[in-house]
PyMOL CGO cylinders between C-alpha atoms (Angstrom):
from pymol import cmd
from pymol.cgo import CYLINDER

trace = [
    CYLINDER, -4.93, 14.04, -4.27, -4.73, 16.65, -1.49, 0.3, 1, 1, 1, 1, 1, 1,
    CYLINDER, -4.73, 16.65, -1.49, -7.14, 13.90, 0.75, 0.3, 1, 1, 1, 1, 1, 1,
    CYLINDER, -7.14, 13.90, 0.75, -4.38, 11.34, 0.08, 0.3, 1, 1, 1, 1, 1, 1,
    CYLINDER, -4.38, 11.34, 0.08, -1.65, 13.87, 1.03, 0.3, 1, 1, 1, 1, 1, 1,
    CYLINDER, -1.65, 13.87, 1.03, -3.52, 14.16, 4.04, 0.3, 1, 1, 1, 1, 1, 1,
    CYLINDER, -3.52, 14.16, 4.04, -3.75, 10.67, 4.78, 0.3, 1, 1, 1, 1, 1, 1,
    CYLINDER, -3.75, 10.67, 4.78, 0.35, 9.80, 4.38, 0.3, 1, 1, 1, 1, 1, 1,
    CYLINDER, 0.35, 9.80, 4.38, 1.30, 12.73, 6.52, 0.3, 1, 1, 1, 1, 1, 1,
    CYLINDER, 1.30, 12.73, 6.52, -0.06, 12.05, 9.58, 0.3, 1, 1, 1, 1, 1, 1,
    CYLINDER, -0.06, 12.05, 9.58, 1.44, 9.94, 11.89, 0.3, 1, 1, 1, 1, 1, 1,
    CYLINDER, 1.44, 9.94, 11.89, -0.18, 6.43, 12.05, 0.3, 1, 1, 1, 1, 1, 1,
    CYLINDER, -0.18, 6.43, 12.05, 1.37, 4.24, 8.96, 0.3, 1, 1, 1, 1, 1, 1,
    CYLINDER, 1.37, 4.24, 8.96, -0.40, 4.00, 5.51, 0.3, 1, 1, 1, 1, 1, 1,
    CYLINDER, -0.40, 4.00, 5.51, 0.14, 1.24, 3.44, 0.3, 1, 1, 1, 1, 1, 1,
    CYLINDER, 0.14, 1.24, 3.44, -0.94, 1.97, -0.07, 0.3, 1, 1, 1, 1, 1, 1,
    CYLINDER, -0.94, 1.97, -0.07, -1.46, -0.76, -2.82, 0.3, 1, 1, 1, 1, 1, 1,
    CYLINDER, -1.46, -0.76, -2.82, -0.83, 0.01, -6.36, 0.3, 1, 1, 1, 1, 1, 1,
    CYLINDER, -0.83, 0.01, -6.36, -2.60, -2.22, -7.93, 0.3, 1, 1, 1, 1, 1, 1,
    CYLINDER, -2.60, -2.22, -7.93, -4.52, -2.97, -11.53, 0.3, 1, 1, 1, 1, 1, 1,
    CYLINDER, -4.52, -2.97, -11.53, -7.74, -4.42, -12.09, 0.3, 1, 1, 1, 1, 1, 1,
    CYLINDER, -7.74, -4.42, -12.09, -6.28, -6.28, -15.23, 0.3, 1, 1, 1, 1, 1, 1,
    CYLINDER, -6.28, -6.28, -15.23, -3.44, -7.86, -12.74, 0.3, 1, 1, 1, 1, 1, 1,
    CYLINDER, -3.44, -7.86, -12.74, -3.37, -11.29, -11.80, 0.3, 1, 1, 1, 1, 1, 1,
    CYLINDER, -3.37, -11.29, -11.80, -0.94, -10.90, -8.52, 0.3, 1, 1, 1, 1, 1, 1,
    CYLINDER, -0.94, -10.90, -8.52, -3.17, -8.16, -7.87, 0.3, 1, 1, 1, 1, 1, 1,
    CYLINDER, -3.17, -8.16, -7.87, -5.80, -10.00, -7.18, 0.3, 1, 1, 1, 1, 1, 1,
    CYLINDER, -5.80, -10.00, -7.18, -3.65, -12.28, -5.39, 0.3, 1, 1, 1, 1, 1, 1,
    CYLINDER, -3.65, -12.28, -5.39, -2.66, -9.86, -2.86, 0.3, 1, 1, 1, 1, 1, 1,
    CYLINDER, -2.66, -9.86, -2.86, -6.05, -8.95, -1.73, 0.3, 1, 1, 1, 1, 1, 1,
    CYLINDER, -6.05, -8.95, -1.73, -7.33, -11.25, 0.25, 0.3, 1, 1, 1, 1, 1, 1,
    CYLINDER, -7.33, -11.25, 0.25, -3.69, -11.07, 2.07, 0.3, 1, 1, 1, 1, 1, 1,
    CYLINDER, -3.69, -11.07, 2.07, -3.87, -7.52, 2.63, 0.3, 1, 1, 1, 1, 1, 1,
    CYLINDER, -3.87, -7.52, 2.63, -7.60, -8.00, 4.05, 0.3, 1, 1, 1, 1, 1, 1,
    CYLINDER, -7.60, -8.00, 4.05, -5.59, -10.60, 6.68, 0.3, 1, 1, 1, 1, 1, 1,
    CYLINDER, -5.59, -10.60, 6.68, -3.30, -8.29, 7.54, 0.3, 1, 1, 1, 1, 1, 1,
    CYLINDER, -3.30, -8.29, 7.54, -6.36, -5.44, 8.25, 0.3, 1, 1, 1, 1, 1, 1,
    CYLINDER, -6.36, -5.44, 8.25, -8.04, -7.41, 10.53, 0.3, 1, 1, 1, 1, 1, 1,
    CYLINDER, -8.04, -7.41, 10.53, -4.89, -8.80, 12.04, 0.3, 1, 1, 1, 1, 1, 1,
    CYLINDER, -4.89, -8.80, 12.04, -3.68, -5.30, 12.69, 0.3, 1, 1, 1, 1, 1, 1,
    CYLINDER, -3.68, -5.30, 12.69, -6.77, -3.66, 13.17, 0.3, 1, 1, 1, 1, 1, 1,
    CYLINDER, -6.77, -3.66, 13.17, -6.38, 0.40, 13.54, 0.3, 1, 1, 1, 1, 1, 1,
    CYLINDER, -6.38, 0.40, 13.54, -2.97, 0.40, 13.33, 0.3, 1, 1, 1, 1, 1, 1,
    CYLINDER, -2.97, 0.40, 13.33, -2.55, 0.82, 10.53, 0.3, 1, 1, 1, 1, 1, 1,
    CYLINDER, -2.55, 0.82, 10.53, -4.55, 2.13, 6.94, 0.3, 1, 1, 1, 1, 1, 1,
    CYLINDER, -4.55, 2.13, 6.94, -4.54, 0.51, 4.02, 0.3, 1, 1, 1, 1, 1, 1,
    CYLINDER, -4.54, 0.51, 4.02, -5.33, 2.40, 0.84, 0.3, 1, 1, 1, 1, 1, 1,
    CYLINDER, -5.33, 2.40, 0.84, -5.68, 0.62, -2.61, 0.3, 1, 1, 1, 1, 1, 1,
    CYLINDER, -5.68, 0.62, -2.61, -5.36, 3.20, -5.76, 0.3, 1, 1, 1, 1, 1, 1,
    CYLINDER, -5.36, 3.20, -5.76, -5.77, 1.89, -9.09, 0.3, 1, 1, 1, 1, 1, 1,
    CYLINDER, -5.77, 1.89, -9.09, -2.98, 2.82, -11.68, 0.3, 1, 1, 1, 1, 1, 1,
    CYLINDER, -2.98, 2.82, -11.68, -5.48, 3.12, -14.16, 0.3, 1, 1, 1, 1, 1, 1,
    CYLINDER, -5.48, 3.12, -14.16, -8.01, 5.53, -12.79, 0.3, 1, 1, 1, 1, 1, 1,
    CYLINDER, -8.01, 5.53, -12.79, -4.90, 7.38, -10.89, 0.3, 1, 1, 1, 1, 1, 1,
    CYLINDER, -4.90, 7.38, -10.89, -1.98, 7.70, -13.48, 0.3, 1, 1, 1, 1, 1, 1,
    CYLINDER, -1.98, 7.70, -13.48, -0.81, 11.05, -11.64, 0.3, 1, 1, 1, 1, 1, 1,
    CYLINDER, -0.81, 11.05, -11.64, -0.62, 9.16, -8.37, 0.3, 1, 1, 1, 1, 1, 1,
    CYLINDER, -0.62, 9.16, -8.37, 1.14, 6.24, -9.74, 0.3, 1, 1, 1, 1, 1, 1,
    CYLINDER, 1.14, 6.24, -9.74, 3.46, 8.95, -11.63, 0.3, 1, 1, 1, 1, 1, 1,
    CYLINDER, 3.46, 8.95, -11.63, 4.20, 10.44, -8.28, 0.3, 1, 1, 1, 1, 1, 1,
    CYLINDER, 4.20, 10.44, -8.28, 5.59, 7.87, -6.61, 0.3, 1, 1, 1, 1, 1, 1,
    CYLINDER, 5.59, 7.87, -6.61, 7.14, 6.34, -9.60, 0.3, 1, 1, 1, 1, 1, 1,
    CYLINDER, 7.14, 6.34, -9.60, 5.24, 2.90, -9.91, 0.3, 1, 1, 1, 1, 1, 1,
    CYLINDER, 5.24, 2.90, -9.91, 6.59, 0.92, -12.59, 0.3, 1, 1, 1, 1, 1, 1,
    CYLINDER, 6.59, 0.92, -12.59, 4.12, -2.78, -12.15, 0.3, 1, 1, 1, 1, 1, 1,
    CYLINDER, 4.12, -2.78, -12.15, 2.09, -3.57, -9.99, 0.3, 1, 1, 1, 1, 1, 1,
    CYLINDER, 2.09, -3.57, -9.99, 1.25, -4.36, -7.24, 0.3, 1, 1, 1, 1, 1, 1,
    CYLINDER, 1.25, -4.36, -7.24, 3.65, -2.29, -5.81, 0.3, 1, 1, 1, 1, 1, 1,
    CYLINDER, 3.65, -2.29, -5.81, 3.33, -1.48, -1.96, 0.3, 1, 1, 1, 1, 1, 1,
    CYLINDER, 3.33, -1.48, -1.96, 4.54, 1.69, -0.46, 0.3, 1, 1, 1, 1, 1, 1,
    CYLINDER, 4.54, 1.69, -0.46, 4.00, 2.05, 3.23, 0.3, 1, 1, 1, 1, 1, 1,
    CYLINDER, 4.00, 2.05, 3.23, 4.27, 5.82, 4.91, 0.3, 1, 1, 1, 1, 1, 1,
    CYLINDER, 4.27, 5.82, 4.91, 3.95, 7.47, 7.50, 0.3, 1, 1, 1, 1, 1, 1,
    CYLINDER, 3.95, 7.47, 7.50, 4.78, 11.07, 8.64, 0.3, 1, 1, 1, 1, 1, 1,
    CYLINDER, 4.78, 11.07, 8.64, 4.85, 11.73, 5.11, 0.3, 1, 1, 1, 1, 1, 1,
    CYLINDER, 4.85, 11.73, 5.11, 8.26, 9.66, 4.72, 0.3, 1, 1, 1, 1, 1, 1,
    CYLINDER, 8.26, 9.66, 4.72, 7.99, 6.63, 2.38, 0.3, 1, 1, 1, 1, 1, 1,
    CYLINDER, 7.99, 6.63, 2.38, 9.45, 3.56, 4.59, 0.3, 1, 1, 1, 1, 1, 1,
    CYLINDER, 9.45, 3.56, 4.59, 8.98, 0.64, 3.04, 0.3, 1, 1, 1, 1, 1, 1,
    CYLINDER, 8.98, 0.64, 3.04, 8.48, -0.24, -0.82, 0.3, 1, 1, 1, 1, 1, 1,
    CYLINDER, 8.48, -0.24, -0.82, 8.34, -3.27, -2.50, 0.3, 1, 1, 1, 1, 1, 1,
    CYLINDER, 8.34, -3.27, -2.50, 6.98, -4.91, -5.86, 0.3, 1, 1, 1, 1, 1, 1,
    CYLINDER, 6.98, -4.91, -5.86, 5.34, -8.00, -6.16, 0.3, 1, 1, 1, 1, 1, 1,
    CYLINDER, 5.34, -8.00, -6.16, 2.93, -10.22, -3.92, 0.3, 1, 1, 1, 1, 1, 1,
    CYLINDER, 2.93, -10.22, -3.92, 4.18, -9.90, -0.47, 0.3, 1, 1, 1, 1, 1, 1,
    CYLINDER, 4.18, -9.90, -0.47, 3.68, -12.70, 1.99, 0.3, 1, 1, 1, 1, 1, 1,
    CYLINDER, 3.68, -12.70, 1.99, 1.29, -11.89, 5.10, 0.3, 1, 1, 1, 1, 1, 1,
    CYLINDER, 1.29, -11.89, 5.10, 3.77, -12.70, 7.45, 0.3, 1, 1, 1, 1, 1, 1,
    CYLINDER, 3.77, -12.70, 7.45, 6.77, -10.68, 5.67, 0.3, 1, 1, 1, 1, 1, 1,
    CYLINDER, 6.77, -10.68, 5.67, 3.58, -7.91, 5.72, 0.3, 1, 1, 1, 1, 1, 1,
    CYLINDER, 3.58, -7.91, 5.72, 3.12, -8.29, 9.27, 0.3, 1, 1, 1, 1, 1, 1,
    CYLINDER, 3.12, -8.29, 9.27, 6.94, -8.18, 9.78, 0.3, 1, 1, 1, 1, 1, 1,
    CYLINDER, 6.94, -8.18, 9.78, 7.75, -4.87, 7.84, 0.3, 1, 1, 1, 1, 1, 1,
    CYLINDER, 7.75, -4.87, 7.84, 4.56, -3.05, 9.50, 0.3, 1, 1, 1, 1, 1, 1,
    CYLINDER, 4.56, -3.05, 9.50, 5.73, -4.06, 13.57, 0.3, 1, 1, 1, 1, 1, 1,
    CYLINDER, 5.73, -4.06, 13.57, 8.92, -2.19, 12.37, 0.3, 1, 1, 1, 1, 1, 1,
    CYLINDER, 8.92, -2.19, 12.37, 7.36, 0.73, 11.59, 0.3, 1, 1, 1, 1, 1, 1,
]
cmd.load_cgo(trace, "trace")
């Protein structure tokens, strides 16, 4: 846990995916969160943490389904949304930030 503190306090954005191997929209969203990697290259990191094998994590942040997408950076959660998110609403929310 104190790696993935790390990670969403520095400065360049994290995007983590709560996500479930048992999830169908799960699975869904990966291959658009691979798009948006390679569309946005190092700028920003995406982290995938499984509910399942991280309950405390998942606790944390207060995940109620899945997959839920929190992006950070500095520490500060600024974005957060439930669901399968379109690449290009992705791509939108990450230029803002």
């Amino acid at each position: 846990m104190s790696k993935f503190n790390e990670l969403i306090n520095g400065e360049d954005p994290v995007l983590v995916d709560f996500h479930a191997e048992w999830c169908g929209p799960c699975k869904t969203m990966a291959p658009i969160l691979q798009e948006v990697k390679s569309d946005m290259g190092g700028k920003v990191r995406i982290v995938k943490i499984d509910i399942d094998r991280n309950p405390k994590a998942a606790n944390k942040f207060q995940v109620q389904s899945v997959p839920t997408l929190i992006l950070f950076k500095g520490g500060k959660q600024r974005w957060r949304q439930s669901g399968v998110v379109p690449k290009h609403a992705l791509l939108q929310v990450l230029a803002q930030n």
